[in-house]
N, C-alpha and C positions, 0 to 999 in steps of 0.2 A: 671242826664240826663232827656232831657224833651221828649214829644214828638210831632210831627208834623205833625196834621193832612191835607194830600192834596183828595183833591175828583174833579171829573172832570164830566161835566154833562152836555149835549147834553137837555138843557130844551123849542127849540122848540120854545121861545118867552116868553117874560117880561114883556110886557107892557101892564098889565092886574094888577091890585092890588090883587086881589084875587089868580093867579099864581103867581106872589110876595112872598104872605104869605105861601102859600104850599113850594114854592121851600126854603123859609128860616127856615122853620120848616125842614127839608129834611137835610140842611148843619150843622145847628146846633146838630141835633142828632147826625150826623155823627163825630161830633167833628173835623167841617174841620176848620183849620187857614188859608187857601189858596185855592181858589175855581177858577179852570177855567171851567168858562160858555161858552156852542157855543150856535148859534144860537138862541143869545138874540135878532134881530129885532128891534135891538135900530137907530133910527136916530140923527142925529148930533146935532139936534135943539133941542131933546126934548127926552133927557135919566134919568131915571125915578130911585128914588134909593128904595133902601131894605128897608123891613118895620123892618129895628133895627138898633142899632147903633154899633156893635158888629162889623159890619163889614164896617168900615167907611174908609175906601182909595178902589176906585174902578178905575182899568185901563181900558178904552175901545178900539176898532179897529172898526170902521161899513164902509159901502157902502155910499156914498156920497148921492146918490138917493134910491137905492133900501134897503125896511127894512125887505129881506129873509133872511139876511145874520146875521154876528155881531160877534164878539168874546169878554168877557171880561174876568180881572180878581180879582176878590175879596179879602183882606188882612182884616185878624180879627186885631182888635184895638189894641192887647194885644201881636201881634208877633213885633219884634222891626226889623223890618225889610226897609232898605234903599232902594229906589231906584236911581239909577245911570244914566240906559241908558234905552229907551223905541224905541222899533220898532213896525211900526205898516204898512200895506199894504196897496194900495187903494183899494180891495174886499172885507175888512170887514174880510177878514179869516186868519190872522198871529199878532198875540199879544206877542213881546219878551219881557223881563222883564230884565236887569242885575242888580243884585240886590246885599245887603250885608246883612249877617244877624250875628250880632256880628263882629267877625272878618273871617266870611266865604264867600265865593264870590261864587252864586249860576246864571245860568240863567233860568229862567219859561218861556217856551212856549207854548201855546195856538192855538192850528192849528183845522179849521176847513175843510177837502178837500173837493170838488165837488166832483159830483157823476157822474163823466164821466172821463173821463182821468186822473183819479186818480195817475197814478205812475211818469208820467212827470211831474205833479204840484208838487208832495210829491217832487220829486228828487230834483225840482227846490226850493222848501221851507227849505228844510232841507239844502241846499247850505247856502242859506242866513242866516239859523241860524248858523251853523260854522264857518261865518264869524261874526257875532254875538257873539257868545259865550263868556263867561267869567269865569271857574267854571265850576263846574259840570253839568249839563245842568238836569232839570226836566219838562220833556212833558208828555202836558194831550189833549186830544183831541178826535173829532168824523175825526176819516181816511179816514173814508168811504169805507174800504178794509178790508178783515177775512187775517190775516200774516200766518195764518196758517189753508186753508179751509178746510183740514181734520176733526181737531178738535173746529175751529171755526165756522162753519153753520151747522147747524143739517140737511142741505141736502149734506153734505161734497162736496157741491161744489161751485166755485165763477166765478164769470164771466173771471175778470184776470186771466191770462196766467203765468202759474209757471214760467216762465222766466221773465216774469217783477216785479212780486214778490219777484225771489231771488236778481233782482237790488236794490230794497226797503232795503231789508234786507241787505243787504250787505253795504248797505249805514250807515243803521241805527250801524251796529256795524264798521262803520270806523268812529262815532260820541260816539260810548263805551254805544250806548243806548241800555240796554235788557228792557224786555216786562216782567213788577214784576209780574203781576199777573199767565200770563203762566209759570215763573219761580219755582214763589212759588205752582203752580196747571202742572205738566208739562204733567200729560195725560187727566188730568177732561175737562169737557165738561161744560161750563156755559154760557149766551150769556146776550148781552146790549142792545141788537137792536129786535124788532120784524117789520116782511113787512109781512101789510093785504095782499099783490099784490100777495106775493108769496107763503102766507103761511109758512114763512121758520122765523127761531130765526136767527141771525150771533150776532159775536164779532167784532162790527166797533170802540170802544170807549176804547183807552184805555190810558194809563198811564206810561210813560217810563222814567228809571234813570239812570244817568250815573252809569256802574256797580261798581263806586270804594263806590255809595251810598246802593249798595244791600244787604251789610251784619249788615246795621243799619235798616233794615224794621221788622215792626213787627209784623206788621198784612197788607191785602189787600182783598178786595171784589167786590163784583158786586152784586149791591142792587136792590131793585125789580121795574120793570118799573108800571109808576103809570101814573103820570101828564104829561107826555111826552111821545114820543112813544122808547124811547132810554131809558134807566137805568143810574142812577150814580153809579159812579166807583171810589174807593177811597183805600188809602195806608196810612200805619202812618209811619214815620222814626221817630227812637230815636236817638238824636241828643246832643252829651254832651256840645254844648253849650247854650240848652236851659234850663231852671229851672224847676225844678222838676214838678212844680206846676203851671198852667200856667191858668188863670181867662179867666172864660166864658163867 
């Protein structure tokens, strides 16, 4: 059995060589074979690649005009991984993936929400990936929402209203997606996001599996914010159709 490094990172903008090399040194340690990036600020004209070749198939989603936005998703050389079907939005914020990896039919989503009416966009995103879907579904992403502001903000509170929260939710498990890292931490406290504005830590970035994938996880974390003002966040699945041994 191999294993399957995914890591998801909120890095804020790409188009800098020098943020380039930071954030490939960042995936690499991490030992990710699958990397969804938000808010890379890629334009259509002029998308810029990784300084290695480690990670040579790159999916994008961007804004036609505006370069705040961007979603991609990075595949290391060495995962043997198909793709099928690609969906992608005109905001820049919805990257689907339906993929084959062996003979496993997986899809990757890559959701970047706004920071304002977060629950009608998520309800509205999450539709279109269940019409999407193929497989298990693996989502990585900045939500822009704490699922749980008790233990997700260190001021235990969020702007949403616990009633549009348990719509979210309730969604997300009529899609069989739990939340690995609260699963595997289900009282800790650790956070992905820092706001100078407010002074406060939240959990807006995270990483979600269909749960028939939960009992192949084997490790998940949230690493330390550096180069961005959000943390990357990443999980491994052991996967017995990958090889033991898998080149870096």
């Amino acid at each position: 059995m191999g294993d399957l490094g995914i890591v998801s990172f909120n890095v804020r903008g790409l188009n800098t060589s020098n943020k380039r090399y930071h954030v490939t040194d960042i995936v690499k340690k991490l030992k990710a074979s699958i990397v969804f990036f938000q808010e890379t600020h890629f334009k259509q004209t002029k998308i810029p690649k990784l300084p290695t070749k480690q990670y040579s198939s790159w999916y994008h989603s961007y804004h036609p005009t505006s370069a705040s936005k961007g979603v991609s998703i990075a595949i290391h050389k060495c995962l043997p991984l198909k793709v099928l079907k690609q969906y992608t939005d005109k905001e820049g914020r919805l990257l689907f993936l339906r993929v084959q990896l062996y003979t496993t039919r997986l899809t990757l989503a890559n959701i970047y929400a706004p920071n304002h009416d977060q629950i009608p966009w998520l309800l509205r995103a999450l539709d279109s990936l269940q019409l999407f879907a193929d497989g298990p579904i693996v989502l990585g992403g900045d939500l822009n929402v704490t699922l749980n502001p008790l233990l997700d903000s260190s001021t235990s509170k969020f702007s949403i209203s616990n009633l549009a929260l348990a719509k979210l939710r309730s969604k997300l498990s009529d899609l069989s997606l739990v939340d690995v890292w609260r699963t595997c931490n289900p009282s800790a406290r650790d956070y992905s996001f820092f706001s100078q504005v407010h002074n406060s830590h939240q959990r807006l970035d995270y990483l979600l599996i269909h749960k028939t994938l939960l009992p192949s996880t084997t490790n998940t974390g949230i690493s330390i914010i550096s180069i961005s003002d959000h943390a990357p966040i990443h999980l491994t699945l052991n996967l017995a159709e990958l090889p033991h041994k898998t080149c870096r």
